[in-house]
Wavefront OBJ file of the C-alpha trace (Angstrom):
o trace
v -165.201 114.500 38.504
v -165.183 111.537 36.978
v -163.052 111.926 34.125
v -160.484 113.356 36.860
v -160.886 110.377 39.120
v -160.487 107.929 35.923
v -157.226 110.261 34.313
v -155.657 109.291 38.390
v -156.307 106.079 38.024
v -155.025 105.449 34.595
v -151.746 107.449 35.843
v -151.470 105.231 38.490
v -151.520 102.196 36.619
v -148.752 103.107 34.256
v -146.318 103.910 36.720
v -147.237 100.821 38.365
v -146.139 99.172 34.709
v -142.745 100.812 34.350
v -141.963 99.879 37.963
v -142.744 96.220 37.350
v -141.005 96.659 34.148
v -137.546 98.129 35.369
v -137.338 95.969 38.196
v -137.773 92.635 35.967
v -134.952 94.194 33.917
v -133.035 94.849 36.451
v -133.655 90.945 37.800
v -132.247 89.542 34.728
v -129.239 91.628 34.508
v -128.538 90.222 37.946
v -129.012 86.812 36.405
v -126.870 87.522 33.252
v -124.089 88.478 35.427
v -123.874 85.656 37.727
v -124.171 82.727 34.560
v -121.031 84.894 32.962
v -119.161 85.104 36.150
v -119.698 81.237 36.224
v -119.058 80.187 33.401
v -115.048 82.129 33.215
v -112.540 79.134 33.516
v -109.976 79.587 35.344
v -106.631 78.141 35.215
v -105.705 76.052 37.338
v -102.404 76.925 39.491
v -98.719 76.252 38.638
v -96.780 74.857 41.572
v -93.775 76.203 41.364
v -90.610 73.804 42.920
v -88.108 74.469 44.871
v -86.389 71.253 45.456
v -83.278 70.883 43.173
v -83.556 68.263 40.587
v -81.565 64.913 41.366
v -78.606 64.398 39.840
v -79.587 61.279 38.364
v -82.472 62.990 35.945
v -79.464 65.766 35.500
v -76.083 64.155 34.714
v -75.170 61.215 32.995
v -72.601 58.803 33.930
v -69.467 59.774 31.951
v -67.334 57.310 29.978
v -64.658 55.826 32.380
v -60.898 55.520 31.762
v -61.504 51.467 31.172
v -63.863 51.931 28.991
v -62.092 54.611 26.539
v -59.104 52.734 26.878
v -57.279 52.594 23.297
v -58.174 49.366 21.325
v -58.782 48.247 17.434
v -62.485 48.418 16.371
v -61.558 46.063 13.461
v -61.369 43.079 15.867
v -65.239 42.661 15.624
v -65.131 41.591 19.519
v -67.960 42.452 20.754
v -70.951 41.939 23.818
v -74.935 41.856 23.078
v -76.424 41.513 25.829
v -73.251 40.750 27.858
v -72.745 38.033 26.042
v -69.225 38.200 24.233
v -69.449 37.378 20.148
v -66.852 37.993 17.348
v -68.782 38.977 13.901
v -69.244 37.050 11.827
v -71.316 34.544 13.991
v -73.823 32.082 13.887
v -77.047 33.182 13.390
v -78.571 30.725 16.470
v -76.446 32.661 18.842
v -79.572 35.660 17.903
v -81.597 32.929 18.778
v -80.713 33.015 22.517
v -81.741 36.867 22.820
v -84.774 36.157 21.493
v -84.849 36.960 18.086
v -86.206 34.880 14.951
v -86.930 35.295 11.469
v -90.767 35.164 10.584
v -89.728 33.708 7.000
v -86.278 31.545 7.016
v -85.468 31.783 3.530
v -83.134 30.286 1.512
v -79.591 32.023 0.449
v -77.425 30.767 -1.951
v -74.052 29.994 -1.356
v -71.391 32.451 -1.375
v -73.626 35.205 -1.109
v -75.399 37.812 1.379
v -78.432 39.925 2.143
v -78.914 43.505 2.115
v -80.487 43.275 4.916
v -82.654 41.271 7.486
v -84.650 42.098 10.130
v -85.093 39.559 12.680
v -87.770 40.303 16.086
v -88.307 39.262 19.345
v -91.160 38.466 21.280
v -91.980 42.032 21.897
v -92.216 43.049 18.364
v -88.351 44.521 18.191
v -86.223 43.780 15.522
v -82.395 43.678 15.111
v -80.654 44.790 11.481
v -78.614 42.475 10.259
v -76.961 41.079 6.855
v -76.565 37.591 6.795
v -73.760 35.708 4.729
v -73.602 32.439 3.397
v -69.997 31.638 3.070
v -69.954 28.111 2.115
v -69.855 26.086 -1.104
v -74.078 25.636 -0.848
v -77.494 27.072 -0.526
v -78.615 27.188 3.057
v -81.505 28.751 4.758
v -80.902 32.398 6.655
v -81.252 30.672 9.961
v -77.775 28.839 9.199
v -75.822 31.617 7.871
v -74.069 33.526 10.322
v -74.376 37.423 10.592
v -71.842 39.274 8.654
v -73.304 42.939 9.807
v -74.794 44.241 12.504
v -76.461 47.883 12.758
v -76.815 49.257 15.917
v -78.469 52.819 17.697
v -78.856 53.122 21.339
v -83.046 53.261 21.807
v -82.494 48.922 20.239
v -84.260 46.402 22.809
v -80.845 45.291 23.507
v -77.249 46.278 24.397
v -74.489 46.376 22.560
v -70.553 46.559 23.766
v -67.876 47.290 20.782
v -64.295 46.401 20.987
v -62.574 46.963 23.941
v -65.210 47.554 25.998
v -67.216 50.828 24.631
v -70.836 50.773 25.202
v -72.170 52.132 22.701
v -74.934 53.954 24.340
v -74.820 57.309 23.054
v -72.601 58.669 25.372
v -69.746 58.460 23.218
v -68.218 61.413 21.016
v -66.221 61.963 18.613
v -63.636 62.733 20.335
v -64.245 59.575 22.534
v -64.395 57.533 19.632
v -61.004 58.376 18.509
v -59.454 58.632 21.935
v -60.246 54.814 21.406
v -59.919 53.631 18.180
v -57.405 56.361 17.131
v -58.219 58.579 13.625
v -60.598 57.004 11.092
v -59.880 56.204 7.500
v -62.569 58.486 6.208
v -64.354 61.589 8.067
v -67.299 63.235 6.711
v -69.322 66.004 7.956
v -73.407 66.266 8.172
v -75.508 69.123 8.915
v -76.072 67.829 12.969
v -73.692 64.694 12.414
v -70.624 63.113 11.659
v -69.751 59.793 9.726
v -65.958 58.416 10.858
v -65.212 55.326 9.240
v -62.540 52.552 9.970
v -61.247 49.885 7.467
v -62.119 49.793 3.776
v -64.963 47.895 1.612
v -66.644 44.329 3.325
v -64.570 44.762 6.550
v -65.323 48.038 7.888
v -66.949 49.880 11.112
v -68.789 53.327 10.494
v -70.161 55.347 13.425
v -72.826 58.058 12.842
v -72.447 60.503 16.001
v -74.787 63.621 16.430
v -73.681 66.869 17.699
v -76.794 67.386 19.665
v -77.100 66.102 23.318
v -80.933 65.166 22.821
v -80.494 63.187 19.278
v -77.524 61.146 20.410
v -79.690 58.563 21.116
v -80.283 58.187 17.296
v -76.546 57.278 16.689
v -75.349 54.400 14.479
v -72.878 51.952 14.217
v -72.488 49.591 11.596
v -70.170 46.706 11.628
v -69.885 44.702 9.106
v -66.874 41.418 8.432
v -68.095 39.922 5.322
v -64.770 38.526 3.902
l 1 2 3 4 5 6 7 8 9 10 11 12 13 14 15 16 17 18 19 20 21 22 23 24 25 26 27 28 29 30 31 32 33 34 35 36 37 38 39 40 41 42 43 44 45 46 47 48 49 50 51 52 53 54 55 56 57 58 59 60 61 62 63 64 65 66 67 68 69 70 71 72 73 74 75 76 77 78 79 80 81 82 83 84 85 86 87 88 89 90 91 92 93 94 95 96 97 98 99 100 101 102 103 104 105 106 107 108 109 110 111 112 113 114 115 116 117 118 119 120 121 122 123 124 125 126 127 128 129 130 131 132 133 134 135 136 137 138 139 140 141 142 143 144 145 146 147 148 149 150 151 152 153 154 155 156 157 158 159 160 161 162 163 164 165 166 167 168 169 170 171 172 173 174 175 176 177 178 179 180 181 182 183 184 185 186 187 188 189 190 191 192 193 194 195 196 197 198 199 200 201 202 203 204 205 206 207 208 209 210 211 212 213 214 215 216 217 218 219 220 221 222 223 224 225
């Protein structure tokens, strides 16, 4: 009877232990799915708009019918700034935008630089060649600039003759409704070169096809002579 009441018992007990046992695994199953269910990131929501965009981040002001008004880019008449200059000028007029040389070296007389890069306060620089024209050595800051480079994204702003900003708006076909057909034309992959006038007094623009890269256009303008 004994041995019976003992072989109960010790049935007992086991089941007890495979209760407990399922029933802790069961507990941390629970707990494993909450942490995962936690721990999922979720994105957060796009706002979708309904309002139009302005027409000032859409459109850009077209040329007028002033400024594409037919004139000769070989004057060298033009605005920086606002401020009307004729190339070649003095290099002090730079000196009212702003813009020094860090090292005012000496250039000898009857000669030019390949090519100088004056700043401004802000760290910006302007491309330039200075030219000495006269009979002696002088130092940069008395030569007058002979070329100017110019792209649209420069610290400053820059009118060409007859009154075209040159702020990559301008096309090709702008550029010769107002200077009429270049001297030389050649073709890039994405660009265009047109050039006006031959050797030391010439103008070259560099116009992109692409909307978003015409603010990497180029004009050079250069009256050494």
């Amino acid at each position: 009877m004994k041995k019976f009441l003992s072989l109960v018992l010790s049935s007992l007990f086991a089941a007890t232990l495979i209760c407990g046992c399922a029933e802790q695994k069961s507990d941390k199953s629970a707990e494993s799915d909450t942490i995962a269910v936690d721990t999922i990131k979720t994105e957060p929501a796009t706002e979708v708009t309904t309002e139009a965009p302005t027409e000032a981040a859409t459109e850009v002001a077209t040329l007028t019918a002033e400024e594409l008004t037919p004139a000769n880019v070989l004057t060298y008449e033009i605005a920086i700034n606002g401020k009307p200059l004729t190339i070649p000028f003095d290099f002090s007029e730079l000196k009212e935008f702003g813009y020094t040389i860090k090292k005012d070296d000496e250039l000898k007389a009857q000669s030019y630089t390949i090519g100088v890069y004056p700043e401004n306060a802000n760290g910006k620089s302007i491309l330039v060649q200075l030219w000495n024209p006269t009979d002696e050595a002088k130092k940069y800051s008395e030569c007058k600039v002979g070329e100017l480079v110019h792209s649209p994204y420069e610290d400053y702003s820059l009118t060409l003759p007859g009154g075209l900003p040159f702020d990559g708006r301008a096309t090709i076909k702008d550029i010769k409704a107002k200077y009429g057909e270049p001297k030389h034309t050649r073709e890039g992959t994405g660009y265009t070169v047109l050039e006006y006038g031959v050797g030391f007094t010439h103008v070259e623009f560099l116009i992109h096809d692409d909307p978003a890269m015409k603010k990497n256009d180029k004009v050079t303008l250069q009256n050494i002579k």
